[in-house]
N, CA and C atoms as a LAMMPS dump frame, in Angstrom:
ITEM: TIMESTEP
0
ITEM: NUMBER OF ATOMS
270
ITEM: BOX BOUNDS ff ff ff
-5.0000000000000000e+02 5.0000000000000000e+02
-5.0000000000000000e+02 5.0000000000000000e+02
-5.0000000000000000e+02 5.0000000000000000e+02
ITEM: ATOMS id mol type element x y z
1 1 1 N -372.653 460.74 319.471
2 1 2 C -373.714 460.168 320.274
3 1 3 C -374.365 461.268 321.093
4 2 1 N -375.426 460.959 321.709
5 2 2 C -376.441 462.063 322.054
6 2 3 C -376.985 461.401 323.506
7 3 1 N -377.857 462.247 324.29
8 3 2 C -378.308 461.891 325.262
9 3 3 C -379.598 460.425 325.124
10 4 1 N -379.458 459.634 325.759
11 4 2 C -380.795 458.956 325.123
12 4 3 C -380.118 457.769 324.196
13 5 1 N -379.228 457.749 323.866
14 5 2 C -378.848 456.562 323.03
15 5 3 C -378.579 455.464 323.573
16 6 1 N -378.413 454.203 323.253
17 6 2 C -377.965 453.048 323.935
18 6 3 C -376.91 452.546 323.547
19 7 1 N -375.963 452.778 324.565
20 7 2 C -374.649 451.943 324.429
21 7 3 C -374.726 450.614 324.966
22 8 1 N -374.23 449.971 323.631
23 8 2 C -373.33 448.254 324.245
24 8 3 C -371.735 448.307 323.679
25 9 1 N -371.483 447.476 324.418
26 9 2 C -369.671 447.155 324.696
27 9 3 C -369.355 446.084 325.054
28 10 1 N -368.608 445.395 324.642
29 10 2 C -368.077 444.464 325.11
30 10 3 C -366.656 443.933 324.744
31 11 1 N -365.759 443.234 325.395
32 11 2 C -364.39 442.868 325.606
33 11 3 C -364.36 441.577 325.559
34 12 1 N -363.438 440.827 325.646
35 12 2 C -362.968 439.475 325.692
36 12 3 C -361.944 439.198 326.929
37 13 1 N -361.607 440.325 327.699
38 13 2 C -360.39 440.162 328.658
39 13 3 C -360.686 441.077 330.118
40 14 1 N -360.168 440.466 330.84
41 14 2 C -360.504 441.58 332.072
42 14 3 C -359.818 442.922 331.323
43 15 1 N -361.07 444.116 332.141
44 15 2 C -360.635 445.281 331.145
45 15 3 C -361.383 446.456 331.703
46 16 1 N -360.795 447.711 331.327
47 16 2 C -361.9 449.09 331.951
48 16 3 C -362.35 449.749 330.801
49 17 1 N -363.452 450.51 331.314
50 17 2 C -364.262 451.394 329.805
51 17 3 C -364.486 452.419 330.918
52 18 1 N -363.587 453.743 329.849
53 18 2 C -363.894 455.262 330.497
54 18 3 C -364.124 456.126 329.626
55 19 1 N -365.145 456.665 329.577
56 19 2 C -365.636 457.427 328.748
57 19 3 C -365.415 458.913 328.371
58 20 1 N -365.427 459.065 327.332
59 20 2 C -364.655 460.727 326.613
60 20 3 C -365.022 461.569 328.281
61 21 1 N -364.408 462.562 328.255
62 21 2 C -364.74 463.733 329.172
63 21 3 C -365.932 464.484 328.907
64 22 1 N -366.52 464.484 329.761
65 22 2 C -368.284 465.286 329.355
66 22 3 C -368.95 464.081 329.036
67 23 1 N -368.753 462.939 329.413
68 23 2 C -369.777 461.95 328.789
69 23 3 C -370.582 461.029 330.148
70 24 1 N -371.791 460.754 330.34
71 24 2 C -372.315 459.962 331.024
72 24 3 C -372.977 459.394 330.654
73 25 1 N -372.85 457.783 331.611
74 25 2 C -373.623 456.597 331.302
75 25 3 C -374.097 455.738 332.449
76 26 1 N -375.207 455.159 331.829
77 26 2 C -376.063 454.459 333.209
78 26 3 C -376.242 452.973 332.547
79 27 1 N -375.24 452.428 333.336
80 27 2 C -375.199 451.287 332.991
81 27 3 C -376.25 450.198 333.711
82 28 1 N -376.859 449.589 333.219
83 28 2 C -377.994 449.072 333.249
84 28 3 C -378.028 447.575 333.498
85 29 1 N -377.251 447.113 332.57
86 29 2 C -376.842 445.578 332.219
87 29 3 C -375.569 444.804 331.89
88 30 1 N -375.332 444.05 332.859
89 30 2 C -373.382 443.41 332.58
90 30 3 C -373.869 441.748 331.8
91 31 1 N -373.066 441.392 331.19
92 31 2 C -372.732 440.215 330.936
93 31 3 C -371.391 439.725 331.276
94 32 1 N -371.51 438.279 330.941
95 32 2 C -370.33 437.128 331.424
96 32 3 C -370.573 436.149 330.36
97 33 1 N -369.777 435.675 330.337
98 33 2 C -369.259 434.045 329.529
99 33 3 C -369.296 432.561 330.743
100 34 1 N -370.039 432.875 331.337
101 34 2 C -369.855 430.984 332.179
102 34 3 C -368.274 430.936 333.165
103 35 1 N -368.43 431.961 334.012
104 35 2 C -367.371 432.074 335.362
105 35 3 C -367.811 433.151 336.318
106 36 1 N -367.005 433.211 337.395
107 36 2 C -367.253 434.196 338.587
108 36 3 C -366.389 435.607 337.926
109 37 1 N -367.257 436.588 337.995
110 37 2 C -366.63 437.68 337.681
111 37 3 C -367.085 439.239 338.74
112 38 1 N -366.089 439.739 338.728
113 38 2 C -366.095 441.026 339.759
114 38 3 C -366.312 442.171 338.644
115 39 1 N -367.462 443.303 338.987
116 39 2 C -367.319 444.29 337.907
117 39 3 C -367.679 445.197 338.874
118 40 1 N -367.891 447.034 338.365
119 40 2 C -367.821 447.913 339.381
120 40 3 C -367.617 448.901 338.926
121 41 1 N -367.316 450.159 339.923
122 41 2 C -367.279 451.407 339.217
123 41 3 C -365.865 451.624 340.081
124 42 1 N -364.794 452.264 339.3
125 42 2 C -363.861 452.194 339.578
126 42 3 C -363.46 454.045 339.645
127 43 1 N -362.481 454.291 340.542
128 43 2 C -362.029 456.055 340.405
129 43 3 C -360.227 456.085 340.405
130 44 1 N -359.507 454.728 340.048
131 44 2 C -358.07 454.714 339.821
132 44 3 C -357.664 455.058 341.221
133 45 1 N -358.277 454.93 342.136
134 45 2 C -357.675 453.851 344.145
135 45 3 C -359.014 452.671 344.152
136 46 1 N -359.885 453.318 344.737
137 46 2 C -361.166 452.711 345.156
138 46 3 C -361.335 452.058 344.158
139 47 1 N -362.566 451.117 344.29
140 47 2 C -363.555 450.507 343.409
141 47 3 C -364.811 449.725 344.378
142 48 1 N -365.698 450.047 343.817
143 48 2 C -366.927 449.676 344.227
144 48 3 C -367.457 448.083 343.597
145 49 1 N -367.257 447.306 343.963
146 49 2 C -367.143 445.951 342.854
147 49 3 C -368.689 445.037 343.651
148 50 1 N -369.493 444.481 342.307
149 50 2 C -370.423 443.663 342.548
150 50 3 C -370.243 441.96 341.928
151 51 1 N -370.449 440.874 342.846
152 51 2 C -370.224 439.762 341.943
153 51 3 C -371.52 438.984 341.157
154 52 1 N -371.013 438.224 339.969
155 52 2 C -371.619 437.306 339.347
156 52 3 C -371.086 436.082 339.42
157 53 1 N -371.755 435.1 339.718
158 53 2 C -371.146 433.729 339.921
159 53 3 C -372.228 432.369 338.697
160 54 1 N -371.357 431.628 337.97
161 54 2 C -372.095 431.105 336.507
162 54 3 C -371.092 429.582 337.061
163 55 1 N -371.799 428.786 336.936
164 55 2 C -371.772 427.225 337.385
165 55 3 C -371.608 426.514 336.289
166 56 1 N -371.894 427.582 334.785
167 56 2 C -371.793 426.784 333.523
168 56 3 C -371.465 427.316 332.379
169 57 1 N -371.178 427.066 331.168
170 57 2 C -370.561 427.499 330.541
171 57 3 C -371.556 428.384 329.205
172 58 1 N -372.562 429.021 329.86
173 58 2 C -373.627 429.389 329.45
174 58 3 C -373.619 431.599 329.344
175 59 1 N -373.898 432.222 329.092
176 59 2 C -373.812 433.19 328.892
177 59 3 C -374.483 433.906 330.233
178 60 1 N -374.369 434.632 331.027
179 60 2 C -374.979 435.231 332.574
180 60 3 C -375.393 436.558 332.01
181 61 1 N -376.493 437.233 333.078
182 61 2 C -376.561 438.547 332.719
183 61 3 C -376.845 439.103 333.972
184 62 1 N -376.454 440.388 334.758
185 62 2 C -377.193 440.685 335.622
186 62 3 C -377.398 442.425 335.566
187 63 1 N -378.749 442.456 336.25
188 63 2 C -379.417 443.956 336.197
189 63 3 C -378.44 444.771 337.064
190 64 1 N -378.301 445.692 337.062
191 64 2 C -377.367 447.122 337.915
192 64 3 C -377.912 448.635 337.287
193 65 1 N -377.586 449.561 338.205
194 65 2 C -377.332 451.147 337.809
195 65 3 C -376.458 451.271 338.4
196 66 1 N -375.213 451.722 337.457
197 66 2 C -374.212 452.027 337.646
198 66 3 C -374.141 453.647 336.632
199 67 1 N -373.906 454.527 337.615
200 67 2 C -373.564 455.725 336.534
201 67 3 C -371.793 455.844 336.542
202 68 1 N -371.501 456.088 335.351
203 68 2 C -370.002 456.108 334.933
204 68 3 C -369.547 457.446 334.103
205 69 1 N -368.731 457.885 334.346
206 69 2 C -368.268 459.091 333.85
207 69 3 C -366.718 459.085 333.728
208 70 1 N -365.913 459.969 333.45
209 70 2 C -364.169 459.949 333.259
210 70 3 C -363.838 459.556 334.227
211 71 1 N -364.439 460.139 335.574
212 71 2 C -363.535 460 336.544
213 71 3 C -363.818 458.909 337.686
214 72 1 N -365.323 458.634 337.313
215 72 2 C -365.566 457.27 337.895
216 72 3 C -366.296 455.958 336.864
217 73 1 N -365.63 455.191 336.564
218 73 2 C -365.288 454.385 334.981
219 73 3 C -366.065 452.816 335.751
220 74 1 N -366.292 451.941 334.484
221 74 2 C -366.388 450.705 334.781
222 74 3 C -365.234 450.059 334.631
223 75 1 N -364.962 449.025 335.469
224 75 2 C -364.089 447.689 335.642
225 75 3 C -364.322 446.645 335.693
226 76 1 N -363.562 445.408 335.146
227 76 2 C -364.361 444.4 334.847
228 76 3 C -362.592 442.982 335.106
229 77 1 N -363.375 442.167 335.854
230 77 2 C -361.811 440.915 336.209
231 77 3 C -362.02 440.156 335.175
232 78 1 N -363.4 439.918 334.104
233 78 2 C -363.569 438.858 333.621
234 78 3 C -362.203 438.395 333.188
235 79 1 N -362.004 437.002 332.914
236 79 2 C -361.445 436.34 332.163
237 79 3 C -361.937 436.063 330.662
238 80 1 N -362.514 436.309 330.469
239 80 2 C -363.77 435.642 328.827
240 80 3 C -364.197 436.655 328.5
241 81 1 N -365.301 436.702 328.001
242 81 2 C -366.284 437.837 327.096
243 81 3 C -367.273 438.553 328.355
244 82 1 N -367.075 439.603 328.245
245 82 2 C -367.687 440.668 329.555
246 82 3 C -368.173 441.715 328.525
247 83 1 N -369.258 442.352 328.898
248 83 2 C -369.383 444.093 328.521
249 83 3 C -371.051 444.584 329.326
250 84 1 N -371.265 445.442 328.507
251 84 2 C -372.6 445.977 329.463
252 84 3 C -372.852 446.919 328.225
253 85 1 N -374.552 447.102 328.661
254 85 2 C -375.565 447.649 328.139
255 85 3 C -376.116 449.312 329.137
256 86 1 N -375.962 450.715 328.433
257 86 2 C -375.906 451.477 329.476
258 86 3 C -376.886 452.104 328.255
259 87 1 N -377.052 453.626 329.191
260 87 2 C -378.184 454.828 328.242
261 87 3 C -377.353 455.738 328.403
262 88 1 N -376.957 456.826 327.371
263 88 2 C -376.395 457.988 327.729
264 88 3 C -377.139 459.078 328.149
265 89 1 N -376.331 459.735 329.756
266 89 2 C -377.404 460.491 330.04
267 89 3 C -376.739 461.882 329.834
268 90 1 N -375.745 462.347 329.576
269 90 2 C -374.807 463.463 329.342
270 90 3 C -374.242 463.093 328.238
């Protein structure tokens, strides 16, 4: 992969995505499955966490910039189907 490309990802379980060493991403866009979910940029103490809250059993999406790299990664509590839509910028 190259600078400029578009990554999507997605999981089924609360879960983290950390990317090779030398790699950056600007995450752009999270999804959910129809529940309250906590997602964020995480550094293995801290975490920086934003919520989504879904009243139905309908698919959620919400806008963010989140830049993520090895050492500061995305995290995600979902219970269900979670992932995100980013650009590689490194």
């Amino acid at each position: 992969m190259a600078s400029g490309d578009v990554v999507n990802w997605c999981s089924n379980a609360a879960t983290t995505y950390v990317p090779a060493v030398g790699v950056e991403l600007m995450i752009v866009q999270v999804f959910l499955n129809g529940q309250t979910m906590q997602y964020g940029i995480q550094d293995g103490i801290d975490w920086a966490r934003q919520y989504v809250i879904s009243n139905n059993n309908e698919g959620e999406f919400a806008a963010c910039k989140y830049g993520i790299t090895n050492s500061h990664y995305y995290q995600s509590d979902s219970k269900t189907e979670t992932g995100f839509s980013a650009i590689q910028l490194k």
